[in-house]
C-alpha positions, 0 to 999 in steps of 0.5 A, spaced: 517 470 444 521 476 443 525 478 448 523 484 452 530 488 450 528 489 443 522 494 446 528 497 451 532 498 444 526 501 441 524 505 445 532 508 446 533 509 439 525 514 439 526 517 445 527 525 442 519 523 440 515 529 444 512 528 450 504 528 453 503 530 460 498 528 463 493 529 469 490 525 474 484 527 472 485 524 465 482 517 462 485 511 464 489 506 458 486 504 453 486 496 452 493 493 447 489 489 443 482 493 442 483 500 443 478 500 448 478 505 454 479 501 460 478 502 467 481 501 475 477 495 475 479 492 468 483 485 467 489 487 468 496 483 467 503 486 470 509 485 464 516 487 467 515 493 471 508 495 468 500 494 469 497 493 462 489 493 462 484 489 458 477 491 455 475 484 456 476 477 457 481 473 452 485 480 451 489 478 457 491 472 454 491 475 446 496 480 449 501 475 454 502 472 447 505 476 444 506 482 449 512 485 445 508 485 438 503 490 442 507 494 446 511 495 439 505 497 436 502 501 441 508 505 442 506 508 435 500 511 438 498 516 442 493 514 447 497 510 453 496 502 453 500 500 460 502 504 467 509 504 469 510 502 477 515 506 479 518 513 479 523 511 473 528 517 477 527 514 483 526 507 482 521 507 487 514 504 488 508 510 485 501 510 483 499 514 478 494 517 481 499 519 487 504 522 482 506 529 482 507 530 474 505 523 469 508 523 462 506 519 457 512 516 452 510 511 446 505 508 450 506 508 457 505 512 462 510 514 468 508 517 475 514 522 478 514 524 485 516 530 483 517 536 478 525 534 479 524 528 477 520 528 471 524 534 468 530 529 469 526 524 465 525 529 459 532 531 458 534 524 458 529 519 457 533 514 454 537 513 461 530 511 464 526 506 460 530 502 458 528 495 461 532 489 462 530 482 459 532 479 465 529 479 473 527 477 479 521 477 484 526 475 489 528 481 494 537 480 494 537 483 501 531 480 505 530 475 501 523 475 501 519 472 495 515 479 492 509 476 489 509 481 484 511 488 481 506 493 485 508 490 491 514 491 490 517 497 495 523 499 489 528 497 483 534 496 481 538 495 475 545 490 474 547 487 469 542 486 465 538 484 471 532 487 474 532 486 482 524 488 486 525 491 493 521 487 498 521 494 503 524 500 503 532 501 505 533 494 501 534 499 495 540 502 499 544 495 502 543 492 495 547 499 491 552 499 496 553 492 495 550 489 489 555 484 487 554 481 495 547 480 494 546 478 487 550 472 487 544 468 493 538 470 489 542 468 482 536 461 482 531 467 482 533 470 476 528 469 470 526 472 463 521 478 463 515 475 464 507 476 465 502 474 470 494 475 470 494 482 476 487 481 480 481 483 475 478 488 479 482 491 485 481 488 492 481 491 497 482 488 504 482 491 513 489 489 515 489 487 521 494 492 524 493 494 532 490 488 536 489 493 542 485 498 537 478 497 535 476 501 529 482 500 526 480 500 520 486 501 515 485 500 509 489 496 503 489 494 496 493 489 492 498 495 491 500 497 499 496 502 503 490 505 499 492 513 500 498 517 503 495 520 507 489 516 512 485 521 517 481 517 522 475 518 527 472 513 531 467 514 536 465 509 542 460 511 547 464 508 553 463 512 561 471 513 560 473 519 557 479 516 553 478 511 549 471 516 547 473 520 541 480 518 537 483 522 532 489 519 527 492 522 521 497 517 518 503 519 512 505 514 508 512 514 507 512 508 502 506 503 500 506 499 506 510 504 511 507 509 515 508 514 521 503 519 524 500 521 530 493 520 534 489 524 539 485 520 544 479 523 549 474 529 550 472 534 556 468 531 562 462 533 558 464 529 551 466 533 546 469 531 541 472 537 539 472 544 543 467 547 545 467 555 543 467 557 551 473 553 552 481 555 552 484 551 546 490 550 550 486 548 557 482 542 552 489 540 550 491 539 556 485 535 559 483 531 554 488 526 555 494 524 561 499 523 556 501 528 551 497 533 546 498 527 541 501 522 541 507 517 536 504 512 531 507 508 527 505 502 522 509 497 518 507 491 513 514 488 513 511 483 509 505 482 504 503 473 505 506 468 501 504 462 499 508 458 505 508 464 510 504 469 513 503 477 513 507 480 518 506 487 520 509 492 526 507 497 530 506 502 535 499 506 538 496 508 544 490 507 543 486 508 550 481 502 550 486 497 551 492 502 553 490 507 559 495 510 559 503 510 554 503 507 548 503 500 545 508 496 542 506 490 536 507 485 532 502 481 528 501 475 524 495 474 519 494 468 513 488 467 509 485 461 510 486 458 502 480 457 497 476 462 503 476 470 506 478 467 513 484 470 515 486 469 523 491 473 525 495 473 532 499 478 535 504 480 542 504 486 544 507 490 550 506 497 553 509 502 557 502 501 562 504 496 566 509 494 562 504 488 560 505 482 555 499 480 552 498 476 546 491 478 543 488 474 537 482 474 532 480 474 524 476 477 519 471 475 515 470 478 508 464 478 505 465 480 497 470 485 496 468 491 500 465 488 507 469 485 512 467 482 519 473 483 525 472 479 531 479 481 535 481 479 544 486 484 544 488 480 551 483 483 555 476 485 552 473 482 546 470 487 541 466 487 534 467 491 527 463 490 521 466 495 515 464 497 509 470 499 505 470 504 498 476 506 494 479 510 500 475 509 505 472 505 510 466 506 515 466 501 521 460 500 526 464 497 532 461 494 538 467 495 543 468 491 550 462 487 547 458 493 551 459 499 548 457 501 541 460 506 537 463 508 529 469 509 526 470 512 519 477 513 516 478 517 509 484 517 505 487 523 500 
């Protein structure tokens, strides 16, 4: 097989060929070995950083063959055969329908994260696609194994070495210091090779606040299915906290997110003001604490083989939380050959400053329908979802006595 430098010479000495931009809007990649269209839900491969699909079955394994022979040829071309992972500016994990601008170069197409970046790109495109023949899927700081390029938080370039990031502020460490860290992941150090991506992207309920019935964030095999994530469930319990919830969430890099959330009603259950009412006042009295409150969610680590998911977080969820906010830490593992995943959590509080440690699992029922039965430590609640591209409806049966909804709408 030839190596994958001979695509990176290549493409270095044509890199003054004219541009195509395009648009989120526009067709996806068509496959390397037919020609035909392809879509979201195509066999896809990753080789080095990019996601290449495929028409039909056998394509992959055609392509994976001999990838450098197809990439060459397609880079003669106009229509674009493979996605870049990254921004290659920034080196940071982006999705294409996230950029801000995508330009299309011999073949491939690369997401910027702003107008910045891809006019840098256009004015030196040679010091940005030029891709080693070496790398490793071991992070060099955290040494966390990353299971493939799209869960990779970044990248970085040294001698002749492409390094994956397994989250974000690895990138930082290691340029501060790259020789330190190269040196304990030089065992993980392979040609550039390719691996089988799922075929149809999968989409998966992250167990995240073990205290938050109807929960429902949402995830694909890439990280968090959006950047920004809005929130509302609905529990018709006698309390008025817990009763109406909002969240809006950012994600700053695929698996890290901040945002706030805002809990309770009116004595009259309102979920949003009534026109009679100052603003202000309903604020004030919708919930004890403040007008919103902190959130925070961070998948530390996607599960291994050998390891389980590890997830951080923070909320202030009020059906567990009176009062305060909530700390945790979760811990899921899928139930090899199955769609079993337990998980366990501690999780403390500012109420009370109680310790529990609440526990549950998901049933997954095909790609899209999850069944979640948690204890968060003191009630037991119910969550069946059925989960869309960036959305996810939840019908919950909380404290396993009061029934309510919660729909979560990602953009």
């Amino acid at each position: 097989m030839k190596k994958f430098t001979l695509l990176s010479l290549a493409l270095l000495a044509l890199s003054a060929v004219s541009f195509a931009d395009t648009t989120k809007t526009d067709p996806e990649t068509v496959c390397p070995v037919m020609g035909n269209p392809t879509s979201a839900s195509s066999i896809s491969v990753f080789y080095g950083s990019l996601l290449v699909r495929f028409c039909c079955d056998g394509c992959d394994d055609e392509f994976l063959a001999s990838p450098t022979t197809f990439l060459e040829k397609a880079a003669e071309g106009k229509a674009p055969v493979a996605d870049f992972l990254f921004d290659p500016v920034s080196h940071a994990r982006l999705e294409i329908a996230d950029a801000a601008e995508v330009i299309t170069l011999r073949g491939i197409r690369y997401p910027f994260a702003s107008k910045e970046n891809a006019e840098a790109f256009r004015e030196f495109p040679g010091t940005y696609i030029a891709m080693p023949g070496k790398e490793s899927l071991k992070c060099p700081v955290m040494k966390n194994t990353v299971e493939n390029p799209a869960q990779a938080s970044g990248y970085a370039d040294y001698n002749g070495v492409r390094y994956y990031f397994c989250c974000a502020g690895c990138d930082a460490m290691f340029k501060a210091e790259p020789a330190k860290y190269v040196a304990e992941v030089a065992s993980a150090i392979r040609p550039v090779g390719g691996g089988k991506a799922p075929a149809k992207q999968t989409h998966a309920m992250a167990p995240t606040c073990a205290g938050c019935a109807g929960e429902a964030r949402l995830m694909t095999g890439d990280g968090l299915a959006a950047k920004w994530m809005f929130g509302y469930r609905y529990v018709g319990t006698p309390e008025v906290a817990p009763r109406h919830r909002f969240t809006l969430d950012y994600a700053v890099t695929p698996r890290l997110t901040f945002g706030i959330e805002r809990s309770g009603s009116d004595s009259r259950t309102h979920p949003v003001i009534p026109a009679s009412e100052n603003f202000f006042d309903w604020l004030r009295t919708s919930d004890g604490d403040a007008l919103v409150m902190p959130r925070a969610t961070w998948f530390a680590s996607p599960q291994g083989k050998n390891h389980p998911s590890v997830v951080f977080g923070m909320a202030s969820d009020r059906l567990s939380t009176p009062h305060g906010q909530a700390f945790f830490v979760t811990f899921a593992k899928t139930v090899p050959g199955s769609s079993v995943t337990p998980f366990v959590s501690v999780k403390t509080n500012t109420y009370e400053g109680k310790t529990v440690a609440p526990f549950g699992v998901n049933f997954g029922f095909g790609n899209d329908h999850v069944l979640q039965v948690i204890n968060d430590g003191d009630y037991t609640h119910w969550l069946f979802t059925r989960m869309f591209d960036k959305t996810a409806v939840s019908l919950l049966y909380a404290k396993t006595q009061y029934w309510g909804f919660s729909v979560s709408m990602g953009f």
